[in-house]
N, C-alpha and C positions, 0 to 999 in steps of 0.2 A: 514812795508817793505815786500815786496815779499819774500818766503822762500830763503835765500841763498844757495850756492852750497858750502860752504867752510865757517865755523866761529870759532874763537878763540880768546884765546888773544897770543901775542907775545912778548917775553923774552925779552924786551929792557932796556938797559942804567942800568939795576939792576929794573924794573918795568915790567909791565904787559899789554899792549896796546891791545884793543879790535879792533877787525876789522871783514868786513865780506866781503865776495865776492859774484860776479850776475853774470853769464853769461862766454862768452869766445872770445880772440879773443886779439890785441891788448891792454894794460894794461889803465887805467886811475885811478887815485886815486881821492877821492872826501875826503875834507875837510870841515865842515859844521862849521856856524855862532856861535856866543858865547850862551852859555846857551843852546845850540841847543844838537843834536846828529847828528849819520851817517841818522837812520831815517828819518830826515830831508828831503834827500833827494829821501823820497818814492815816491811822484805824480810823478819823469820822469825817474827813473831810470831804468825800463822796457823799453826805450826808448835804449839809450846807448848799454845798456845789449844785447840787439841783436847781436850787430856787435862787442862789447868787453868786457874783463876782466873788470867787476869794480866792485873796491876796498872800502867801506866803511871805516874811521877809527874814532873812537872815541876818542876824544884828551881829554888830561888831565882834571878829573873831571869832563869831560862829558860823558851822557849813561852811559853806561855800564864799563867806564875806572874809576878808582878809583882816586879823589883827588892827593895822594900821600904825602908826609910830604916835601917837596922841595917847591921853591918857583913855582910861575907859570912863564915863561915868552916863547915868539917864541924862541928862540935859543933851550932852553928844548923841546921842541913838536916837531920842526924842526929836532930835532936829534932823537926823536921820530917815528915820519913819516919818516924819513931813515932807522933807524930802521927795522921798520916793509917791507919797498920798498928790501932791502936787508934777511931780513928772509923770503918773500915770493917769493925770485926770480924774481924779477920783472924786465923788459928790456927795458929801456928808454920810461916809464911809462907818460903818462901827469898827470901833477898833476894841478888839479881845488879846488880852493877854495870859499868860500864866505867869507865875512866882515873877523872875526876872526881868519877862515880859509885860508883866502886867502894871509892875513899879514903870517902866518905860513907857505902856500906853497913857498912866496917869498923868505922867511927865507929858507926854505929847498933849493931853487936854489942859494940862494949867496950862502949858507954854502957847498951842498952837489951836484954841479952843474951833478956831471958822472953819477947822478942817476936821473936825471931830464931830459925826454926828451923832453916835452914840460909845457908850465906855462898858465896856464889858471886864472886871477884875477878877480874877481867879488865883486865890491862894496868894495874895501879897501883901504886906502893910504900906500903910502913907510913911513911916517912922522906920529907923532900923530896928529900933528898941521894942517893935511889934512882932517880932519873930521868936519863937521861945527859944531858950539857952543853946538847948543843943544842934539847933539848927544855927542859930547865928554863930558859937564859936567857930562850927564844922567852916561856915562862908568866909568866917574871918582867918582860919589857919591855911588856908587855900594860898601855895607858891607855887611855882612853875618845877620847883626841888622833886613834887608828887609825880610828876609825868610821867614818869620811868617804871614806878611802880602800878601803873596805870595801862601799860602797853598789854591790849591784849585783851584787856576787857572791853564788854559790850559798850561800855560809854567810848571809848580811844577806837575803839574799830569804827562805830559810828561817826565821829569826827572823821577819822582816816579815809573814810569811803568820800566824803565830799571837799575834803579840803587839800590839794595836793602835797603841800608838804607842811605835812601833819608832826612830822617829828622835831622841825622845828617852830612851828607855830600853836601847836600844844601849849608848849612848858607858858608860850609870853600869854595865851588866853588865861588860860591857871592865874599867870603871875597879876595880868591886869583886874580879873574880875576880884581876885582877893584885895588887892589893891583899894578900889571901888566898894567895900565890903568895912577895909578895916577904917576908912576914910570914914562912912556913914552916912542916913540923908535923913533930913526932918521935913517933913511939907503940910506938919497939920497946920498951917497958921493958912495956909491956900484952900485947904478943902472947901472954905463955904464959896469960893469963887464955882467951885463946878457946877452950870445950869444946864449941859446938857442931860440924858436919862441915863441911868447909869445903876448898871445892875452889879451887886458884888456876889462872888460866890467863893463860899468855905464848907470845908467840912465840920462835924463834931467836934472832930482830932486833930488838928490842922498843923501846919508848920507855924501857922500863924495865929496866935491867942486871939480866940476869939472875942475876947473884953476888948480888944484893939479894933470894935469899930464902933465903938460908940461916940465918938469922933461925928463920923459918919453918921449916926443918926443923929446926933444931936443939929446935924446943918440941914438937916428937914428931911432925911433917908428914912425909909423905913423898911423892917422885913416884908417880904410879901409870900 
């Protein structure tokens, strides 16, 4: 990542939530994929940065954020990422997510809408059951038993470099987020509450079936 202007962690919910800021200017918060970190999103965040505040955050048992002894789930991280949008002043912020991140920004605008000024999705469903098979079994067979065979690779070296003791807070990230995965979440009954702007983005191919947002247009979205 580019050197930040601003990093710490923030006092939330009785926990300690890592975050970093880039730049100045209008707020965006960035939310990054499961297993991933804020790092994640180094290739374009010099990009952004130019024209605004953004917000890195490390969510639960990712980077730099520690596990915690709670379970995992979006409503906790969601109150997380308020959190921190609220201890750093933040003024109707967009918040942009990916896959994991972006089910967690959703959460933060049904839960925490006054702090959400606009919703940016990238590659995630409202549903678990919006993820096709082989992505959702893959989230759902996810134990903390895989770690081991995981040492070594780009994804475990990457946690390793910012989380100090990687070897044992690995196996509980694995264990929680499968956890969280095999539980499952339903939130289309909420969609039409969403009145901020709210851009979704997918590919053709996607992890996520594309017929899974019709949802979504049916509460007055449309492509553009």
């Amino acid at each position: 990542m580019p050197t930040p202007v601003q990093s710490g962690y923030a006092p939330v919910n009785d926990v300690e939530i890592y975050y970093e800021v880039h730049g100045q200017g209008t707020p965006i918060v960035l939310l990054h994929g499961g297993l991933m970190s804020a790092s994640s999103f180094a290739p374009i965040i010099e990009t952004p940065a130019e024209n605004h505040q953004v917000i890195g955050i490390d969510l639960q048992g990712h980077g730099h954020t520690l596990p915690f002894e709670r379970p995992m789930s979006f409503e906790a991280m969601a109150a997380d990422v308020a959190g921190v949008i609220e201890y750093l002043k933040l003024d109707d912020p967009a918040v942009l997510g990916y896959s994991l991140g972006a089910t967690t920004a959703l959460r933060s605008a049904l839960d925490r809408p006054e702090l959400v000024g606009k919703l940016i999705m990238v590659s995630a469903p409202y549903a678990f059951e919006g993820w096709h098979s082989y992505n959702s079994e893959g989230m759902r067979s996810m134990t903390g038993e895989m770690a081991a065979s995981m040492v070594g690779t780009p994804l475990y070296n990457g946690y390793a470099a910012e989380q100090p003791d990687a070897e044992k807070n690995f196996p509980i990230l694995l264990d929680k987020v499968g956890d969280m995965m095999r539980k499952g979440f339903d939130y289309s009954a909420e969609i039409e509450n969403l009145k901020m702007p709210t851009m979704l983005v997918y590919a053709d191919w996607d992890a996520v079936k594309t017929s899974h947002s019709a949802l979504l247009r049916a509460a007055g979205w449309r492509p553009q």
